[in-house]
C-alpha positions as a printed Julia matrix, in Angstrom:
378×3 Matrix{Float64}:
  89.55  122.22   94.8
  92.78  120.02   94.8
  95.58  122.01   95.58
  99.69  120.8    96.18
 101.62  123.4    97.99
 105.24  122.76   98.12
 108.43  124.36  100.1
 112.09  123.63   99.78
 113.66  124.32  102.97
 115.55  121.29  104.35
 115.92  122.81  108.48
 113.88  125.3   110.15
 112.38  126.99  107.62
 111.69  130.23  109.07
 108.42  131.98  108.13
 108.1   129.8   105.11
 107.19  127.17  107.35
 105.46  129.39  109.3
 103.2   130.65  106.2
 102.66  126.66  104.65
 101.4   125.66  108.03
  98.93  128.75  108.28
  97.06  127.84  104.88
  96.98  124.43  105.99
  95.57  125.11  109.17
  92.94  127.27  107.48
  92.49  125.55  104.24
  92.26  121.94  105.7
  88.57  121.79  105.75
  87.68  123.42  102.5
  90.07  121.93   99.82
  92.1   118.84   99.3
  95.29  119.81  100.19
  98.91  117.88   99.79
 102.33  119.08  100.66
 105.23  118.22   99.17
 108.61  119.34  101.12
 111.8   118.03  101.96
 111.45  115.17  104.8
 114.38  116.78  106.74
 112.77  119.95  107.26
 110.18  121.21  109.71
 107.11  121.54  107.46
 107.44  118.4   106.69
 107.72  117.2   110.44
 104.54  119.92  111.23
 102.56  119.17  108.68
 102.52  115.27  109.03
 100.79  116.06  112.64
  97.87  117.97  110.82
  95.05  115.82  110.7
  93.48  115.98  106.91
  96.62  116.97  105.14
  98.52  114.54  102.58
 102.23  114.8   103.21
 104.77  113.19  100.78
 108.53  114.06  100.27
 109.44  116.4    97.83
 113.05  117.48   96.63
 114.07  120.38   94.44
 118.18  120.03   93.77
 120.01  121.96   91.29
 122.3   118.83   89.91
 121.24  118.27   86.46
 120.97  114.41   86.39
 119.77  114.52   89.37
 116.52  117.44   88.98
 115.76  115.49   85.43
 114.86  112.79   88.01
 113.18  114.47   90.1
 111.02  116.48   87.57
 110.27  113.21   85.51
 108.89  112.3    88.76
 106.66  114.68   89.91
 105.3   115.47   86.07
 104.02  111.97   86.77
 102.45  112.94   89.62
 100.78  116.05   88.37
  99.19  114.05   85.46
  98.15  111.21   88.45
  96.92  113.49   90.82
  95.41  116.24   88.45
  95.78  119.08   90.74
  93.66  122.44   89.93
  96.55  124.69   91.52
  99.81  124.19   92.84
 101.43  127.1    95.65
 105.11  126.86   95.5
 107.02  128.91   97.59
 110.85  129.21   96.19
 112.86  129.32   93.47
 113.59  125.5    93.1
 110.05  123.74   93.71
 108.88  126.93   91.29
 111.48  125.79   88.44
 110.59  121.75   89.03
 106.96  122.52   89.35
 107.18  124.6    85.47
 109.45  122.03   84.43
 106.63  119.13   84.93
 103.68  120.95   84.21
 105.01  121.84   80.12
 102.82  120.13   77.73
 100.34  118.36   80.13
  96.92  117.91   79.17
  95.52  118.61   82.5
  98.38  122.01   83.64
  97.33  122.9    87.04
  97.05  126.63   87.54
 100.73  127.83   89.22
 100.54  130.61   91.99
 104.04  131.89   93.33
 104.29  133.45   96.99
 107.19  136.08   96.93
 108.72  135.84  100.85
 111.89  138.11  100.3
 113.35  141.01   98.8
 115.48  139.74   96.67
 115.43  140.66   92.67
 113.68  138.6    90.46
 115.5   140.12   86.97
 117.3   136.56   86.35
 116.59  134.17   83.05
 115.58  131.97   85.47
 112.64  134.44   86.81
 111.96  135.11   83.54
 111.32  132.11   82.52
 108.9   130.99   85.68
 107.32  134.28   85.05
 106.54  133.53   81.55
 106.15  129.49   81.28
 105.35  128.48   85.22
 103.19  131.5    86.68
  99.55  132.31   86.76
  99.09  134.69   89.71
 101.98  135.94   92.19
 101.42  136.76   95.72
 103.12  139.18   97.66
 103.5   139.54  100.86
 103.81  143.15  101.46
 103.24  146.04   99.05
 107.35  146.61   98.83
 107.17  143.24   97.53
 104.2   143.85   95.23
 106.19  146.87   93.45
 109.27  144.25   92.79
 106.68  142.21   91.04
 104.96  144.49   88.96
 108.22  145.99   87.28
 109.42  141.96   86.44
 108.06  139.81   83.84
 105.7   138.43   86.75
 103.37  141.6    85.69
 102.01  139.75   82.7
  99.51  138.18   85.69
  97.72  139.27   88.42
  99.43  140.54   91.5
  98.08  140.01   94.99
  98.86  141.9    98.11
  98.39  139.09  100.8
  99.48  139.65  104.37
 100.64  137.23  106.15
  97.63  135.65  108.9
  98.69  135.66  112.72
  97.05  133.68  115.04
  96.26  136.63  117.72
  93.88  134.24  119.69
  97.19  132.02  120.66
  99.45  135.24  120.9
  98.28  137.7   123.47
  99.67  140.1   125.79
 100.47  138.23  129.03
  99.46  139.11  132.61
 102.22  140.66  135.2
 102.82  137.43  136.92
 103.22  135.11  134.23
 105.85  138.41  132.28
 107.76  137.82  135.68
 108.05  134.42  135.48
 109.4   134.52  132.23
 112.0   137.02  132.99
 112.91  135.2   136.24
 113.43  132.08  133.55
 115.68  134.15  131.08
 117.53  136.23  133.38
 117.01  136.17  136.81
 115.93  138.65  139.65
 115.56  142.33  137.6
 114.65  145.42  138.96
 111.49  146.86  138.06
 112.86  149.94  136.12
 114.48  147.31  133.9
 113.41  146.8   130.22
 114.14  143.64  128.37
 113.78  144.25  124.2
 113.04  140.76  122.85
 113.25  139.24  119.09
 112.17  136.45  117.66
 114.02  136.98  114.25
 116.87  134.52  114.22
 120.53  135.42  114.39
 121.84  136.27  111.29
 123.56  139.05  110.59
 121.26  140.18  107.98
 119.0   140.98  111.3
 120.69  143.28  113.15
 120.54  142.91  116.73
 124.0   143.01  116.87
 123.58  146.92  115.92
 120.77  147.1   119.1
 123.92  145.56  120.96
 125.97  148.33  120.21
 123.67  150.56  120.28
 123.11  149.62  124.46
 126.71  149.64  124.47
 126.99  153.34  123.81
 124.7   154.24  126.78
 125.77  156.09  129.49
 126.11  153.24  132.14
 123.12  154.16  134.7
 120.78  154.02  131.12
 122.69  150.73  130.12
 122.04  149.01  133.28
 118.65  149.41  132.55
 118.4   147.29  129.47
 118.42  143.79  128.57
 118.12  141.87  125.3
 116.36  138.32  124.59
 117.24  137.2   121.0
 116.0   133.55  120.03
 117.03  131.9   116.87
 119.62  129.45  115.74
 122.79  129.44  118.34
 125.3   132.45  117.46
 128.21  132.09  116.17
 131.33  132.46  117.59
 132.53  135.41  115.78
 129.38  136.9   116.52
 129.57  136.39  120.58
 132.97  137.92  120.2
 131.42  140.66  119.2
 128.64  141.07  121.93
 132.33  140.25  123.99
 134.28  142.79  122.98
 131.21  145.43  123.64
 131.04  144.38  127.44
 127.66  143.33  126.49
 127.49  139.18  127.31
 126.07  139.99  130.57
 123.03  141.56  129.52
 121.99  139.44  125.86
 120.42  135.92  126.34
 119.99  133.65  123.7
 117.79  130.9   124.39
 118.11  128.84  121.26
 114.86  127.72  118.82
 111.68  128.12  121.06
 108.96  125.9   120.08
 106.34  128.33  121.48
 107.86  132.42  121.23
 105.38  133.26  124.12
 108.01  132.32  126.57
 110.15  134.59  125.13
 108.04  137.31  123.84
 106.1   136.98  127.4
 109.34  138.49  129.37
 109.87  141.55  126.94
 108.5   145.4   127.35
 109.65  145.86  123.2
 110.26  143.77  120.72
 112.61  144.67  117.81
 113.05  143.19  113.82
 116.04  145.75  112.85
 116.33  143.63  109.6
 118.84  145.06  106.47
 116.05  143.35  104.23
 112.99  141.8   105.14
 109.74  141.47  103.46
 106.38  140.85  105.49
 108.1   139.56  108.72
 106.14  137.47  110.91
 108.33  138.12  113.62
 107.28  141.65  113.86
 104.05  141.27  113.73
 104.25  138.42  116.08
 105.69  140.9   118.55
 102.8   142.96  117.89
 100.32  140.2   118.49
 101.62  140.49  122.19
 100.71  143.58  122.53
 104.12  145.27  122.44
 105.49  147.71  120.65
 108.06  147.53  118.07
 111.18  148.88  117.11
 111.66  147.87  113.63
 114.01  149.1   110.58
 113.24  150.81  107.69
 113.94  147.96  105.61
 111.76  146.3   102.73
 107.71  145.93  104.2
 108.71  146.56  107.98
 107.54  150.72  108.12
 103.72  148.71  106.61
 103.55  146.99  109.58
 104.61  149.71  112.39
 103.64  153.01  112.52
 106.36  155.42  113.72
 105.39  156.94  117.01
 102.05  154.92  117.14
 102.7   151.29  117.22
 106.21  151.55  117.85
 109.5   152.72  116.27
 110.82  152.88  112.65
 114.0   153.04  112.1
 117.28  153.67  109.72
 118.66  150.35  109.3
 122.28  150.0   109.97
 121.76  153.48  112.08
 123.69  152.71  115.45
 123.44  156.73  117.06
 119.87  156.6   115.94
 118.94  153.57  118.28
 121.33  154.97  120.81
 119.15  158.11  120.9
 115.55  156.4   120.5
 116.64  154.16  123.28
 117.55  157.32  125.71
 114.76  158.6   124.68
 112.38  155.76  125.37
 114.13  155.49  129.17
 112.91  158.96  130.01
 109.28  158.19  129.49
 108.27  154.68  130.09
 104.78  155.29  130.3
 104.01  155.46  126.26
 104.75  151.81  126.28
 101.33  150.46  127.69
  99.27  152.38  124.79
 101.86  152.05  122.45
 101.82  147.8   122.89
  97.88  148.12  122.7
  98.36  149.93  119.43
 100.31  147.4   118.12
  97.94  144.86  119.31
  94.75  146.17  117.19
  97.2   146.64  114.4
  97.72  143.1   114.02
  93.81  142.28  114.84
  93.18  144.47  111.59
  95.95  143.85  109.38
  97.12  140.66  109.59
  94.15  138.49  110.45
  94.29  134.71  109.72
  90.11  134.69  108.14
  91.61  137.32  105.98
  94.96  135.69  104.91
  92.58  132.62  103.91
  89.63  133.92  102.46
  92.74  136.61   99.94
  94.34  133.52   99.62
  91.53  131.91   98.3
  90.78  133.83   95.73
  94.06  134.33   94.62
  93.62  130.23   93.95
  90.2   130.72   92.36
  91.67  133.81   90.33
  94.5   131.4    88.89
  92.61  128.26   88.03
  89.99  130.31   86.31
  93.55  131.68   84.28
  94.45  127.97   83.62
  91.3   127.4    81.96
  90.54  129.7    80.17
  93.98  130.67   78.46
  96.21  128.47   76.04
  99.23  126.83   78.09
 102.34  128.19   76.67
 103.81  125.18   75.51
């Protein structure tokens, strides 16, 4: 099978990138793959190291001269190439990709991976859902339910979680956990805990509430906390804030890590206290390491944790509820170790990368046999 899977995101990328380079690391040897992304981004940068993958620029702009262009160009492409599916993974590359495809003799089958939250009642969803889509994947059930009350239920609907590699991310030994938090923060005392994410630094991901939440703490339960959070550098409104809670002292932010081990490798908890968030490989990255989570309520996160098993759920935006779980998680320390290896097998069931393949697989096989079989719209 030929397949062209394309992204849009010009910088880091997040857990699209994250996702593209998963299927390619897993797909690689089975299908013909290409990816078509913006040059300036990270996929593109990543994937032109895998060996066996085709990697060409792609661009997706909104200008209308300019995405005529642009679409002329890749419905040229399409009819070259003569791909069986195409996996886009935004809005743009989604529009450009339904755009070419109209009217070709050879129409690759279309498959659409919903990453967010966000609503998909627009014309513009509407339209992908009714000229550019043969099968949607989601990446959580929350996700799945958006889906099947749009227009994007006139297809199949695939619950796909995301793969995480939990041979690469494992839960590290005492010496080399020391060694990280030496690197982070310095001498600690053992009673310390450091709570560590991996989620970025947008607001949108609240660790400034966990900040606050610390900051509420009766001082002998305070000194006993620290927070890693690695991501794009904060702004300056935002370390203002950490400021003007007395809080600079005890939050490190490291910056982009090329390998979150040396981050998640110095923590006792990780948190994702997201106001929306899908799938979230940063959770479940925590997880992989074998500690527990403290996660919102938000969008898929309460799939991934169990409350009181694997780790924490919580109200998002709640600051006196993390103020209490975090009192309450200083008393008793010692639910941590079974908690982490809870979270651990969670991952090793749930979010295995053979299974994110194999369900992504047939979600391709699924589609193309759609392509074939039914008349193109248009």
């Amino acid at each position: 099978m030929k397949i062209l899977i394309t992204d849009i995101h010009h910088g880091n990328g997040g857990g699209h990138v994250t996702y593209v380079l998963s299927l390619l690391k897993g797909l690689k040897t089975q299908y013909d793959l290409t990816v078509a992304a913006p040059p300036t981004g990270r996929l593109y940068q990543a994937a032109s190291a895998e060996p066996g993958v085709r990697v060409l620029p792609g661009l997706y702009t909104s200008r209308p001269l300019t995405l005529l262009k642009e679409v002329w160009r890749l419905r040229q492409f399409l009819r070259q190439e003569r791909f069986d599916v195409v996996h886009v993974n935004g809005g743009a590359d989604h529009r450009h990709v339904m755009l070419a495809s109209l009217g070709l003799r050879h129409r690759p089958a279309i498959v659409w991976t919903k990453h967010n939250t966000n609503p998909v009642c627009s014309v513009g969803h509407r339209l992908r859902a009714r000229f550019g889509t043969h099968a949607s994947i989601a990446v959580c059930e929350y996700v799945a339910r958006i889906l099947g009350e749009s227009g994007y239920s006139r297809h199949p609907i695939s619950v796909v979680r995301n793969g995480i590699d939990h041979n690469h991310l494992r839960p590290v030994g005492p010496a080399d956990k020391q060694a990280h938090r030496d690197r982070l923060f310095g001498p600690l005392d053992s009673d310390v805990l450091v709570l560590g994410s991996i989620g970025g630094t947008d607001y949108n991901k609240g660790w400034l509430d966990l900040v606050q939440a610390i900051s509420r703490l009766e001082p002998p339960l305070r000194s006993r906390l620290r927070m890693v959070v690695a991501g794009d550098p904060p702004t300056p409104c935002m370390l203002a804030r950490v400021d003007s809670l007395a809080m600079r002292e005890q939050v490190v932010f490291p910056g982009l890590v090329k390998d979150v081990r040396t981050v998640l490798g110095a923590c006792d908890i990780g948190f994702v206290l997201s106001y929306r968030e899908a799938a979230s490989y940063a959770s479940c990255e925590t997880m992989a390491m074998g500690l527990p989570a403290l996660v919102s309520n938000a969008g898929g996160l309460p799939e991934n944790v169990r409350d009181g098993v694997d780790g924490w759920v919580a109200p998002a935006g709640d600051i006196d509820f993390l103020a209490d779980a975090l009192r309450r998680i200083l008393a008793d320390t010692r639910c941590l170790s079974a908690m982490g290896r809870s979270a651990r097998e969670r991952v090793e069931h749930m979010f295995s990368t053979p299974g994110f393949i194999e369900d992504t697989k047939k979600v391709y096989a699924q589609a193309d046999r759609l392509a074939r079989d039914l008349p193109a719209p248009i």
